[in-house]
Backbone as a ProteinNet text record, in pm:
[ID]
protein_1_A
[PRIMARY]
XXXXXXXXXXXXXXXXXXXXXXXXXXXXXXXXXXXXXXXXXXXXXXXXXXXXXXXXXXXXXXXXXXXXXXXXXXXXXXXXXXXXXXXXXXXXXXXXXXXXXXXXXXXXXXXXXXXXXXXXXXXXXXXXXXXXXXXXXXXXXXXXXXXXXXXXXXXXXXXXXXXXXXXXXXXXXXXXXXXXXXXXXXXXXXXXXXXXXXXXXXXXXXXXXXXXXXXXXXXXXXXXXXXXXXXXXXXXXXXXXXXXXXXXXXXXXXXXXXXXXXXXXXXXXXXXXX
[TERTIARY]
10259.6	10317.9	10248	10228.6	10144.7	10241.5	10159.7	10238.7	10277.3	10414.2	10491.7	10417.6	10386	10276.5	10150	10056.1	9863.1	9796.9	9646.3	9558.7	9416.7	9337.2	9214.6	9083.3	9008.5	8907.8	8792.3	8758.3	8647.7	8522.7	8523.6	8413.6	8427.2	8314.7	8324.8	8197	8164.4	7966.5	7965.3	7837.5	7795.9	7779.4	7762.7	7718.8	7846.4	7979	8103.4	8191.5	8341.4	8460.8	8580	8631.5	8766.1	8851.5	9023.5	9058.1	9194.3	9236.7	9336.4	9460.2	9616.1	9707	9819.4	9829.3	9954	10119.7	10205.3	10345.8	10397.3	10428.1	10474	10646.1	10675.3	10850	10819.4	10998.8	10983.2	10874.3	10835.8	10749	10662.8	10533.9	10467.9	10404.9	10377.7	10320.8	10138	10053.1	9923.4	9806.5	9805	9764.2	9612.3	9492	9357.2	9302.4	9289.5	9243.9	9112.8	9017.6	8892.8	8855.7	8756.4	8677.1	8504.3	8487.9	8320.3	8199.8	8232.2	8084.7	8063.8	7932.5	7817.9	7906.1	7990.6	8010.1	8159	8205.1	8358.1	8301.9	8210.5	8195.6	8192.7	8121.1	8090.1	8217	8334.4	8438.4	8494	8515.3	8631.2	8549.3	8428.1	8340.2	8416.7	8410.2	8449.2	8615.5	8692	8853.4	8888.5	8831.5	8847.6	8798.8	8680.5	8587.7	8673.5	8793.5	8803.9	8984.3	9022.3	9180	9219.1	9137.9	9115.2	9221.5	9217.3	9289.7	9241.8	9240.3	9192.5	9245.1	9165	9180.2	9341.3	9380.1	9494.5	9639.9	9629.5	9710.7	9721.8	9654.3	9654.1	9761.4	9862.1	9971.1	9877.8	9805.7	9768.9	9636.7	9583.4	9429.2	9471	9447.1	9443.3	9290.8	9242.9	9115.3	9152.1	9007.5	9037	8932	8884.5	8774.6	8656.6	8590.5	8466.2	8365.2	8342.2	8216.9	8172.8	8043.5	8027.9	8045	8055.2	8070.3	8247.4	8298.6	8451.3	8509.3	8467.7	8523.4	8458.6	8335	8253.1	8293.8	8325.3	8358	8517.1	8595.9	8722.9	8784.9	8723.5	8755.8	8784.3	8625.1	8591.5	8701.1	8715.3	8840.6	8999.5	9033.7	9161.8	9090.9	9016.2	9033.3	9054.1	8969.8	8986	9088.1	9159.3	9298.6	9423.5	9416	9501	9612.5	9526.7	9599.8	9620.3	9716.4	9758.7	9647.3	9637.2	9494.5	9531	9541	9651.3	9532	9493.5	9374.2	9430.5	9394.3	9400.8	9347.1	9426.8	9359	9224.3	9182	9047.8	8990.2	8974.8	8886.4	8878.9	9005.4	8981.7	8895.1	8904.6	8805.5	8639.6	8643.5	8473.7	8505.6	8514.4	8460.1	8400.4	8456.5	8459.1	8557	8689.7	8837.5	8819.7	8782.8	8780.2	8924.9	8939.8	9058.3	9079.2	9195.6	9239.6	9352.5	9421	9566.2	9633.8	9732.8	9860	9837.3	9733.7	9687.8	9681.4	9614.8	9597.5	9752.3	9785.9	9867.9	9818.8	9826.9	9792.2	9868.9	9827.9	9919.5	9811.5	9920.2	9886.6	9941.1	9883	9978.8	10102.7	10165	10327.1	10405.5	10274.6	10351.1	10417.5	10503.7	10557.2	10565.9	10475.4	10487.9	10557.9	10651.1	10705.8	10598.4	10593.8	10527.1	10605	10718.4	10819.9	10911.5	10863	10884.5	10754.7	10637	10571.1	10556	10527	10541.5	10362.7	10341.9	10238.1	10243.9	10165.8	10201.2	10089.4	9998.5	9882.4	9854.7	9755	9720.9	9592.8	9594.6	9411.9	9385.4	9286.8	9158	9054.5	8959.7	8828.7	8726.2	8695.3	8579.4	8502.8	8409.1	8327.4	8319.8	8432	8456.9	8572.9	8619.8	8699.1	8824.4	8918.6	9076	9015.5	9038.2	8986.5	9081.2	9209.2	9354.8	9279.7	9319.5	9385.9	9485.5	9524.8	9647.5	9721.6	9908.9	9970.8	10031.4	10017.2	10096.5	10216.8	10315.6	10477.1	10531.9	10595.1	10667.4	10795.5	10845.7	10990	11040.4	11018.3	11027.1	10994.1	11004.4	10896.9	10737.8	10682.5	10587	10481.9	10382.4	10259.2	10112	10060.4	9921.6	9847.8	9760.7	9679.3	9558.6	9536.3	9400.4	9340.1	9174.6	9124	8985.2	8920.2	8784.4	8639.6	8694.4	8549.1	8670	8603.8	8680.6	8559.9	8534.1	8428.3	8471	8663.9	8732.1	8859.2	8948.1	9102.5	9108	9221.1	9260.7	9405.7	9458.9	9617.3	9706.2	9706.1	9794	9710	9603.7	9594.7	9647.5	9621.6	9666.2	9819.3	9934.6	10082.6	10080.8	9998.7	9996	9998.8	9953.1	9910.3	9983.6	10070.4	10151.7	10228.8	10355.5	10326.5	10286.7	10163.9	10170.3	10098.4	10125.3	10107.9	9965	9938.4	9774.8	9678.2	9592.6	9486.1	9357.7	9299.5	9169	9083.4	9006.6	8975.3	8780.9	8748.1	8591.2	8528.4	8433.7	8363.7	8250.7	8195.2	8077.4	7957.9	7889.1	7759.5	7796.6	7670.3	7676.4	7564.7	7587	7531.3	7375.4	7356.5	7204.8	7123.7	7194.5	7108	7062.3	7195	7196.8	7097	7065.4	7011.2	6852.4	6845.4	6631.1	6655.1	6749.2	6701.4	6605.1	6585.9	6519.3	6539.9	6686.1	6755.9	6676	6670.3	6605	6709.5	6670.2	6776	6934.1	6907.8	6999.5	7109	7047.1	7133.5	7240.7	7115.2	7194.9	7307.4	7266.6	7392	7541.3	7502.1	7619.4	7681.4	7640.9	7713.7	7736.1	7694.4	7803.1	7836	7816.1	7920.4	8103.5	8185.9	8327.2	8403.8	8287	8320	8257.3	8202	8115.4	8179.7	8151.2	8187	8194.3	8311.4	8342.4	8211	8201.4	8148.5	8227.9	8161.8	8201.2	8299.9	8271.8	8378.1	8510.5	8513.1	8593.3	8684.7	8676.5	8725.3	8814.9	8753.9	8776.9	8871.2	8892.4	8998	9067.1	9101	9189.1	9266.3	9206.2	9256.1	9330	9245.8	9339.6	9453.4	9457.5	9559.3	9674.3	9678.6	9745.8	9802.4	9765.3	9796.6	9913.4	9866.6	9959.6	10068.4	10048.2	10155.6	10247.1	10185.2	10217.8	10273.3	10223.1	10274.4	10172.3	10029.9	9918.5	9902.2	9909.7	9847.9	9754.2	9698.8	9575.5	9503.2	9329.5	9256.7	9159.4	9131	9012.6	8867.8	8788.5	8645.8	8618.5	8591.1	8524.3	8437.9	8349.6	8270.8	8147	8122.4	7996.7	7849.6	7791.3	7702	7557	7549.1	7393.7	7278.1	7250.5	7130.1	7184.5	7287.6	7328.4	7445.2	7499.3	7532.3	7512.4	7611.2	7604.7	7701.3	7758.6	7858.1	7891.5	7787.1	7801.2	7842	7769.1	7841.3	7973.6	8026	8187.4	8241.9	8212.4	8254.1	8333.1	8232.2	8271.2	8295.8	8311.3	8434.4	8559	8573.7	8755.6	8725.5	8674.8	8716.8	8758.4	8670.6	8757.3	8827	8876.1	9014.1	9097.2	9112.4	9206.6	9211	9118.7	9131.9	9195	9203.8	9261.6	9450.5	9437.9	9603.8	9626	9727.4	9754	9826.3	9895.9	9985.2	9863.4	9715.7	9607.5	9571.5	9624.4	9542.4	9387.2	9294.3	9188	9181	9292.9	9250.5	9293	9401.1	9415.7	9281.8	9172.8	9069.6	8943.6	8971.6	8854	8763.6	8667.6	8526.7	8525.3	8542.9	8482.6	8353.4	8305.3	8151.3	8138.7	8031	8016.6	8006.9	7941	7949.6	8065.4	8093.3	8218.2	8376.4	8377.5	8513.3	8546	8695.8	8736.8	8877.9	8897.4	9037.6	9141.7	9247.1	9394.6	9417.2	9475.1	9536.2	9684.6	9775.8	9883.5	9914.7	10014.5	10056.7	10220.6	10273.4	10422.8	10432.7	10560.5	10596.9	10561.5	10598.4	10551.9	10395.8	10316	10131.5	10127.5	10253.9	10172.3	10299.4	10365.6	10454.1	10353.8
8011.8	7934.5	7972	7898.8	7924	7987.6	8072.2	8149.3	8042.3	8067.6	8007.1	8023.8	8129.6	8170.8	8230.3	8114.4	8173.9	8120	8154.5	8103.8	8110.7	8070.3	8098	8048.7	8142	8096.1	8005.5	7861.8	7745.2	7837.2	7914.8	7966.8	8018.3	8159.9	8234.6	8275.4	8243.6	8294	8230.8	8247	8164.2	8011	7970.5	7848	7771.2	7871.4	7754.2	7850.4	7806.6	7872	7745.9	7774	7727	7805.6	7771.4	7825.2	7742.1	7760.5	7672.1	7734	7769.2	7808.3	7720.3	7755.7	7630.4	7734	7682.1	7691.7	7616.6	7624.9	7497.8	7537.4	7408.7	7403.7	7267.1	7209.5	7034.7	7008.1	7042.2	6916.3	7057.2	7051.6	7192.7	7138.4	7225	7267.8	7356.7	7262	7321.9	7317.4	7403.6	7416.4	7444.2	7381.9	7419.7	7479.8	7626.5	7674.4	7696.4	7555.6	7599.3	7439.1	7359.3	7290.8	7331.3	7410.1	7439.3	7399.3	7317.6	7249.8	7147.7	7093.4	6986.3	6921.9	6853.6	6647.6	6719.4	6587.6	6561.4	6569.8	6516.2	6500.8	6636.1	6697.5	6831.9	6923.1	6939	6998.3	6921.4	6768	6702.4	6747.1	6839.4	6869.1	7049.5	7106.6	7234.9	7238.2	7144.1	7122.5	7103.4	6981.9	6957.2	7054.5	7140.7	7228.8	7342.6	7383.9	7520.1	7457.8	7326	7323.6	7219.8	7144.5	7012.9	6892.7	6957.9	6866.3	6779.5	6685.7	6564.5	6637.9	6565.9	6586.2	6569.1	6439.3	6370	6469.3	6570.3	6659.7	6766.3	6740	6858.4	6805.2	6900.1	6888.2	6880.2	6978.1	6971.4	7055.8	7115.4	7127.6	7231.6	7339.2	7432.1	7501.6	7470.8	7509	7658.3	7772.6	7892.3	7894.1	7797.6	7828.1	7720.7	7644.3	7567.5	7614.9	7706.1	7726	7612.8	7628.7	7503.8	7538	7688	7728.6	7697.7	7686	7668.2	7525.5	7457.7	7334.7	7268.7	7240.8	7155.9	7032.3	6948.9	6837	6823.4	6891.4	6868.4	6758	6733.4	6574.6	6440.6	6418.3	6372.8	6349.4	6450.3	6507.8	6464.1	6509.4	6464.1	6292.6	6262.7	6066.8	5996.4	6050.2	5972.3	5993	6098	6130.8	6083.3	6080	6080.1	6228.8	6352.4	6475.9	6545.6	6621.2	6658.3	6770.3	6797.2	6905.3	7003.6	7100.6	7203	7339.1	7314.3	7439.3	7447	7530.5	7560.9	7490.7	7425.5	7375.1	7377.1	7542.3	7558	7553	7514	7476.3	7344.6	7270.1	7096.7	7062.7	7133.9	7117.2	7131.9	7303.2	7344.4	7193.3	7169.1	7036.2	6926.7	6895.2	6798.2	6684.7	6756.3	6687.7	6574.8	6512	6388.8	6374.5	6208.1	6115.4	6145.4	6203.9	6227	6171.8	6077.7	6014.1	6119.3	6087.9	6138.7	6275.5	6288.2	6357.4	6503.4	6506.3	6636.3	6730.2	6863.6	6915.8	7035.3	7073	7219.3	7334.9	7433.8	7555.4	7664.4	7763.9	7911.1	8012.4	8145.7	8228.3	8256.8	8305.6	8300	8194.7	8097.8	7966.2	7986.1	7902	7943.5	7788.2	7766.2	7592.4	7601.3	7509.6	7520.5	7419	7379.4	7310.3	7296.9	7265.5	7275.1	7395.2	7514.1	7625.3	7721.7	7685.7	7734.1	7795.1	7940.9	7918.8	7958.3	7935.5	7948.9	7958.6	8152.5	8238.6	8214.3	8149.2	8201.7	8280.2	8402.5	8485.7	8496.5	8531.1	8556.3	8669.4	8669.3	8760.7	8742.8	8883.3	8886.6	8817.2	8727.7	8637.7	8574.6	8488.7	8475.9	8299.2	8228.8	8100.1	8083	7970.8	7934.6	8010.2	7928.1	8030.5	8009.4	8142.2	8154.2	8197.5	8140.4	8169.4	8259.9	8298.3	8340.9	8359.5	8359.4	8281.9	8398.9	8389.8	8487.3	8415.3	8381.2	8231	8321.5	8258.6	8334.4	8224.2	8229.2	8169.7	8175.2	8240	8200.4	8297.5	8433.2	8507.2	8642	8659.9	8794	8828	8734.4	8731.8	8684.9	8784.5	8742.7	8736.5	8660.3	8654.2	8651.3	8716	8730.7	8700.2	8577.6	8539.5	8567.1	8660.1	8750.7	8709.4	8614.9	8577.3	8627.2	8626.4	8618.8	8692	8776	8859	8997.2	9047.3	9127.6	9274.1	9322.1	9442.7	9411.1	9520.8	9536.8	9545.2	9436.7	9539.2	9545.5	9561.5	9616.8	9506.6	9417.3	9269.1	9213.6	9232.6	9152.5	9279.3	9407.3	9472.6	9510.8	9400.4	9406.6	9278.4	9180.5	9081.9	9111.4	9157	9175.8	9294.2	9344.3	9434.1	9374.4	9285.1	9261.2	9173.4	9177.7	9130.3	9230.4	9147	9224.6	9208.2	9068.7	9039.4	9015.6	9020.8	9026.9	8919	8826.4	8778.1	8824.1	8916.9	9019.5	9057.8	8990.4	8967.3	9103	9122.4	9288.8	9189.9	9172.4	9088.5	9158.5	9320.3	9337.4	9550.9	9554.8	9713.5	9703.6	9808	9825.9	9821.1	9930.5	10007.3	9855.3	9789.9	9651.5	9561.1	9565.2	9427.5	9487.5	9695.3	9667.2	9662.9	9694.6	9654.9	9520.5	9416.6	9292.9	9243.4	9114.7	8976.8	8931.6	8973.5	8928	8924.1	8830.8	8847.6	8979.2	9056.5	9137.1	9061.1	8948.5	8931.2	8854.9	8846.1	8775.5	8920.9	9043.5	9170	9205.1	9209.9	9264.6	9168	9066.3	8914.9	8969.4	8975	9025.2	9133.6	9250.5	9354	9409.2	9283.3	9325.8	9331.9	9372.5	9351.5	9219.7	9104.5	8969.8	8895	8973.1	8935.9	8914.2	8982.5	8988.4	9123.4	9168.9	9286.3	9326.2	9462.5	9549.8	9634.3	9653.4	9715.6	9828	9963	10001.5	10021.5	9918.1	9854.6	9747.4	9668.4	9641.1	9696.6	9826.8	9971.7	10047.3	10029.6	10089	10043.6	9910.8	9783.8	9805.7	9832.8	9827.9	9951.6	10083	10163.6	10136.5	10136.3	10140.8	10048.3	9957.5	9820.8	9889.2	9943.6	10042.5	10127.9	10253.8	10345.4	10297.3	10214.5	10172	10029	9967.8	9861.9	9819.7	9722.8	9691.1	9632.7	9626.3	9571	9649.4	9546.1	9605.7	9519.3	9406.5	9339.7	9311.5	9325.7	9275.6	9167.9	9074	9031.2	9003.4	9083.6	9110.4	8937.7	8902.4	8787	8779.5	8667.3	8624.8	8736.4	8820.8	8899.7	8834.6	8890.3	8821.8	8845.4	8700.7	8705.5	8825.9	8816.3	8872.4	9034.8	9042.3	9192.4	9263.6	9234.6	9304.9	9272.1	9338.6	9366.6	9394.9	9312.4	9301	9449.1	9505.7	9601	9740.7	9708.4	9791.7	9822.1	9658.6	9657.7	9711.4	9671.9	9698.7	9836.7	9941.4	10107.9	10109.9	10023.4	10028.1	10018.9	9960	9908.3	9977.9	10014.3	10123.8	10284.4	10287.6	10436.2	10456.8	10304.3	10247.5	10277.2	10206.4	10250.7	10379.8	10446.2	10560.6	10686.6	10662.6	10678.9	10655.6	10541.4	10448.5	10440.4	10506.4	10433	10313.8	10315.5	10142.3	10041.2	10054.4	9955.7	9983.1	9870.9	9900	9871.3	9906.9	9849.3	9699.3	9672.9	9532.1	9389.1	9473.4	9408.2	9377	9434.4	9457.7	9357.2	9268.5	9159	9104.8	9004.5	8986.1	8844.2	8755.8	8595.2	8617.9	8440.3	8431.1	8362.6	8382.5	8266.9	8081.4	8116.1	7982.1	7954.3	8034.6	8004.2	8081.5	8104.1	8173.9	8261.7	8189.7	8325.1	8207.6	8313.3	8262.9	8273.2	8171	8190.4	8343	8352.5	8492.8	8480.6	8550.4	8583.4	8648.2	8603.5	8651.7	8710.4	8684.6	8754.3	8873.5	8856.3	9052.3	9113.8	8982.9	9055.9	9114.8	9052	9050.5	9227.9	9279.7	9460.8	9526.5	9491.3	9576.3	9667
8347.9	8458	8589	8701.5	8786.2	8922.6	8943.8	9088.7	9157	9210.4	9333	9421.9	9508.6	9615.3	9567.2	9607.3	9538.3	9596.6	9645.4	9687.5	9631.2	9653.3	9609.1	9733.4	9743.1	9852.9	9741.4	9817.5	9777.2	9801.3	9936.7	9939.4	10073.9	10074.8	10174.5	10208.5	10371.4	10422.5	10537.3	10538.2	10633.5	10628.2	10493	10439.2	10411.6	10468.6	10482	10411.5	10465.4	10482.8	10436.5	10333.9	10325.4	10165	10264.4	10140	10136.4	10033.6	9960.9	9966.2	10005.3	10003.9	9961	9887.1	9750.3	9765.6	9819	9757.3	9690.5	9543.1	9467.6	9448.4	9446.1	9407.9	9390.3	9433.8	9385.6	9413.4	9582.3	9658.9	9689	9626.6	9628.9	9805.3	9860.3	9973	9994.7	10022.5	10000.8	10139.6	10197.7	10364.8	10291.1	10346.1	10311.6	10465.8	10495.6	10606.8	10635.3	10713.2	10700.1	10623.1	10676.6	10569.6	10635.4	10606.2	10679.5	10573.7	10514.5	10450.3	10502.3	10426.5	10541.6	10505.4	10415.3	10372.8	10341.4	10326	10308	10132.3	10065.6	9901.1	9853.6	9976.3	9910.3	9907.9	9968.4	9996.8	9877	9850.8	9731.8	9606.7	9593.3	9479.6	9427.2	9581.8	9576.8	9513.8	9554.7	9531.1	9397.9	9409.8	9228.8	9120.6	9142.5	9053.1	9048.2	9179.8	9124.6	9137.6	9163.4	9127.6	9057.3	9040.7	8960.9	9059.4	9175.6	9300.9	9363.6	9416.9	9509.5	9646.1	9712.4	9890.7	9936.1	9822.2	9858.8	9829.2	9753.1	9750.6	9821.7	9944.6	10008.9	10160.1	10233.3	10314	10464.3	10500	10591.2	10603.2	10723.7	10737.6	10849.6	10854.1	10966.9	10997.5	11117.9	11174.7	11253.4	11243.7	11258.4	11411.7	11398.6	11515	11536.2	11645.9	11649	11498.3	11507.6	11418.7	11325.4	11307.5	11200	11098.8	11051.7	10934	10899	10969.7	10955.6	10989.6	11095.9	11133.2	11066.8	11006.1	10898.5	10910.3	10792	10776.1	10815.6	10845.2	10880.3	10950.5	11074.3	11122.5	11030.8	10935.9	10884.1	10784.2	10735.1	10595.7	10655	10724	10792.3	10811.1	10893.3	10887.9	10750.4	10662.7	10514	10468	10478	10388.6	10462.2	10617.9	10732.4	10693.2	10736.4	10719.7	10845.8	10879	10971.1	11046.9	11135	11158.9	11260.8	11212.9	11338.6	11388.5	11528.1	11574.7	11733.4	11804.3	11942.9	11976.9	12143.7	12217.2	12272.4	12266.1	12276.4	12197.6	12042.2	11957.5	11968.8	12019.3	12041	12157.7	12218.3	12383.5	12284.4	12229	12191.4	12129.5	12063.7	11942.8	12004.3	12168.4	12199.6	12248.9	12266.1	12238.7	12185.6	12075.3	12001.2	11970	11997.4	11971.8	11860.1	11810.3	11641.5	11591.3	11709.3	11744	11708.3	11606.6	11569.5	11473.4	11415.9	11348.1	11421.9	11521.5	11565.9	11618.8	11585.9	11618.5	11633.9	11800.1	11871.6	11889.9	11818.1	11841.7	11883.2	11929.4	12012.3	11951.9	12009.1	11944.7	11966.9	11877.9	11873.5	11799.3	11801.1	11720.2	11610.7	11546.1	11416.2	11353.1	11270.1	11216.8	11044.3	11016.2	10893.1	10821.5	10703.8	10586.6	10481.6	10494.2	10381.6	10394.7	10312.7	10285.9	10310.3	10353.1	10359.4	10560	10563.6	10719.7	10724	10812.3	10955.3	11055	11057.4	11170.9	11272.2	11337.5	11390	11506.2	11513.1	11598.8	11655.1	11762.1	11872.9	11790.2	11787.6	11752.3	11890.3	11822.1	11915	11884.1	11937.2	11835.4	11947.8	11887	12051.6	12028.8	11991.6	12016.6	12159.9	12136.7	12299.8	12254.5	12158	12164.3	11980.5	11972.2	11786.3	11758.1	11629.5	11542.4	11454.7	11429.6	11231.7	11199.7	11078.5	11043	10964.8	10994.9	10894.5	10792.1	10652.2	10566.9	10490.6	10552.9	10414.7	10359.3	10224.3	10146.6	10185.2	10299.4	10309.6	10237.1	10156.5	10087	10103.1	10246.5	10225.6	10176.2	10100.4	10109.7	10180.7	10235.9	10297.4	10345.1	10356	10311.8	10477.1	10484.3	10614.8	10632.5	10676.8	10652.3	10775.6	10744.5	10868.4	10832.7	10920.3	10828.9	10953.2	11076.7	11166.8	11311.5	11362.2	11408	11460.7	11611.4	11569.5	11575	11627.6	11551.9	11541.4	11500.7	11476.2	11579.1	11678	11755.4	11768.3	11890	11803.9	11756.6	11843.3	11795.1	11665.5	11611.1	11476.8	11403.4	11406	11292.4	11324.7	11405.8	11445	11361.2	11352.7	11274.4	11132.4	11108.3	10989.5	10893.6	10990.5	10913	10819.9	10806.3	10716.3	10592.4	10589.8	10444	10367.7	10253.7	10092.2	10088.4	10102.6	10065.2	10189.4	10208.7	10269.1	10243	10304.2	10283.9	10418.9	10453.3	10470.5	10495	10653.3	10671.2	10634.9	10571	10520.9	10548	10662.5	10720.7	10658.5	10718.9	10678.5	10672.4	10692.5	10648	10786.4	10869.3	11008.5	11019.3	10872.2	10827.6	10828.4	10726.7	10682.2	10784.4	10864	10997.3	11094.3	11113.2	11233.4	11139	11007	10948.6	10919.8	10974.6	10925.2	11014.3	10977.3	11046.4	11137.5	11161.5	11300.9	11401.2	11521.8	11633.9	11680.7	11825.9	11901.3	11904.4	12012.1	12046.6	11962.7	11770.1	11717.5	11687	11668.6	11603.4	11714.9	11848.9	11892.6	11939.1	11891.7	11895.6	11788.5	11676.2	11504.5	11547.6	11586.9	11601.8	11721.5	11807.7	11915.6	11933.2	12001.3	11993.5	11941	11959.2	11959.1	11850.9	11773.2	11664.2	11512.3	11428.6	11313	11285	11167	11111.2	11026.5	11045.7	10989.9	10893	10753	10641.2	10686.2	10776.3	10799.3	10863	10955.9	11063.3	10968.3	10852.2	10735.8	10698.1	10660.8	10581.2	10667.4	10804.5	10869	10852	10896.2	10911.8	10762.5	10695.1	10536.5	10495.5	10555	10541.5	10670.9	10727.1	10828.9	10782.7	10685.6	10677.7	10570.4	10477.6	10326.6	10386.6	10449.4	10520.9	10593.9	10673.1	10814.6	10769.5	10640.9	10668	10500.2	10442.8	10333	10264.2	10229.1	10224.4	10039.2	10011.6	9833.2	9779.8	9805.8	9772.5	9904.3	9828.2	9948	9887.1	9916.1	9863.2	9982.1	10007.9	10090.2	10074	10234.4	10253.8	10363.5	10329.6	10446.3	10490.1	10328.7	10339.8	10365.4	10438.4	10490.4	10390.1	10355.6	10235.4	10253.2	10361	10440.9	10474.4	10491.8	10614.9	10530.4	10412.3	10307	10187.7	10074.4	9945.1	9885.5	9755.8	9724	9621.7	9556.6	9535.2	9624.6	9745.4	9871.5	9882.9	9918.5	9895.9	9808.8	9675.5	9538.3	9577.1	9592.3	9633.4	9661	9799.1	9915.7	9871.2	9833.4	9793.8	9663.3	9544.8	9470.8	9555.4	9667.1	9734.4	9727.6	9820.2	9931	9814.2	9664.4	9582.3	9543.9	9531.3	9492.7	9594	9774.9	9846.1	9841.7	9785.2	9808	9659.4	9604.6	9471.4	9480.9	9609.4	9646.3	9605.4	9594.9	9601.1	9486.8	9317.2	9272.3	9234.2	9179.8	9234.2	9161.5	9022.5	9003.1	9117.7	9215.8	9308.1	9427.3	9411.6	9478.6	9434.7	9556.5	9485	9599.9	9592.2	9673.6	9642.1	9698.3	9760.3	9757	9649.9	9652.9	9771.3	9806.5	9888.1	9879.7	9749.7	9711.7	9613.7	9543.1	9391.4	9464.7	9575	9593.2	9533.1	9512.5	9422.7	9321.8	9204.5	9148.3	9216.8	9138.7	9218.6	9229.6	9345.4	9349.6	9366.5	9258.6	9347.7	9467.1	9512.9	9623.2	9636.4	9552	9509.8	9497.6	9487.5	9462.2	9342.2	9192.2	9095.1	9086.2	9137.6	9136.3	9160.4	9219.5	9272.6	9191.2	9125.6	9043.6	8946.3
[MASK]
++++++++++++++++++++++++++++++++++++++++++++++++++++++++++++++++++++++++++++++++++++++++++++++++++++++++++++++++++++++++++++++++++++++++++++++++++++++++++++++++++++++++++++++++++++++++++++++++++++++++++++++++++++++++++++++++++++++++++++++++++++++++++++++++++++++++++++++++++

């Protein structure tokens, strides 16, 4: 039988960001956060391949930030389906404030939007777009899921956010060593690991322990590793530590988003960490 509360990331990188968050009951509830690929075909290719879903089953569309890796085809996706599209005012300005009529719905932090039974928490982060969310998703149950994708540290209001949930989707961007012998021009390296940039492997690794100890955090799944500036085997060790640190973490709870293939449903319930 399929989890009441589960998600699964379509895909996680640079080459595009979205993920799927399903509450099912009568009238199941399914928020897709993120459409960052080139085409609307290519996103109804990614949907169907890993849920065997159409566009048309999906409730609504929550945007995390301008980026193209994240806002992608989303416009596009909300006009064909006529789906609801919920981002900060300052990501509607970066975009361009395009006419979206009725469709568009703007929130800030503190907001609290229902979806049935499904809630949506969204919070500021440090990021180097106009007003950049990320999102806290609960079932109305105590359970909750923290989606943390582009972000360049913890700082205290996301990890007050993030206390609690159980699960985690969780940027482990690059490994420092790699990003500073890459290819990078200068000024791309110190944008990626500046305050406003993207997470670094152990700034992750705090956030993670800190969320374990203080908070209620027993799954993580590593996203949005960067092709070029890490290694999934890197991570791998990482979060085998992290469990071996926390027995609350076990490590099969410990998982890594492809970039291109995502990841499987994950639970998100209470039974998933019993």
């Amino acid at each position: 039988m399929d989890a009441p509360f589960r998600f699964r990331s379509l895909g996680s990188g640079s080459s595009g960001n979205a993920t799927l968050v399903e509450l099912n009951g009568a009238k199941p509830q399914r928020l897709l956060v993120d459409a960052g690929f080139s085409s609307v075909k290519k996103l109804e290719q990614r949907l169907h391949a890993a849920s065997g879903l159409g566009v048309d089953a999906i409730t609504a569309i929550f945007i995390t930030h301008e980026h193209s890796d994240h806002v992608g085809c989303a416009l596009k996706l909300a006009e064909k389906y006529n789906l609801r599209l919920f981002m900060s005012r300052g990501t509607h300005r970066a975009i361009g404030s395009p006419d979206l009529g009725g469709r568009l719905h703007c929130l800030r932090d503190g907001d609290a939007i229902e979806l049935g039974h499904l809630v949506l928490e969204p919070f500021t982060v440090p990021h180097d777009a106009l007003e950049p969310l990320q999102l806290r998703v609960g079932d109305g149950e105590e359970n909750w899921l923290g989606i943390l994708t582009d972000l360049g540290h913890g700082s205290a209001h996301v990890l007050e956010m993030l206390q609690p949930c159980q699960t985690a989707l969780l940027e482990f961007n690059h490994d420092p060593d790699l990003l500073e012998a890459s290819a990078y021009p200068p000024f791309l390296k110190r944008r990626v690991a500046g305050p406003l940039g993207h997470l670094p492997n152990h700034e992750a690794l705090r956030i993670s322990h800190h969320l374990i100890a203080q908070g209620q955090l027993r799954q993580i799944v590593a996203a949005h590793l960067s092709e070029r500036n890490n290694r999934p085997e890197i991570v791998a060790q990482l979060l085998r530590d992290c469990a071996e640190q926390h027995p609350e973490l076990e490590h099969e709870n410990c998982h890594i988003a492809c970039p291109t293939q995502g990841t499987d449903w994950i639970d998100c319930t209470d039974h998933a960490f019993a």
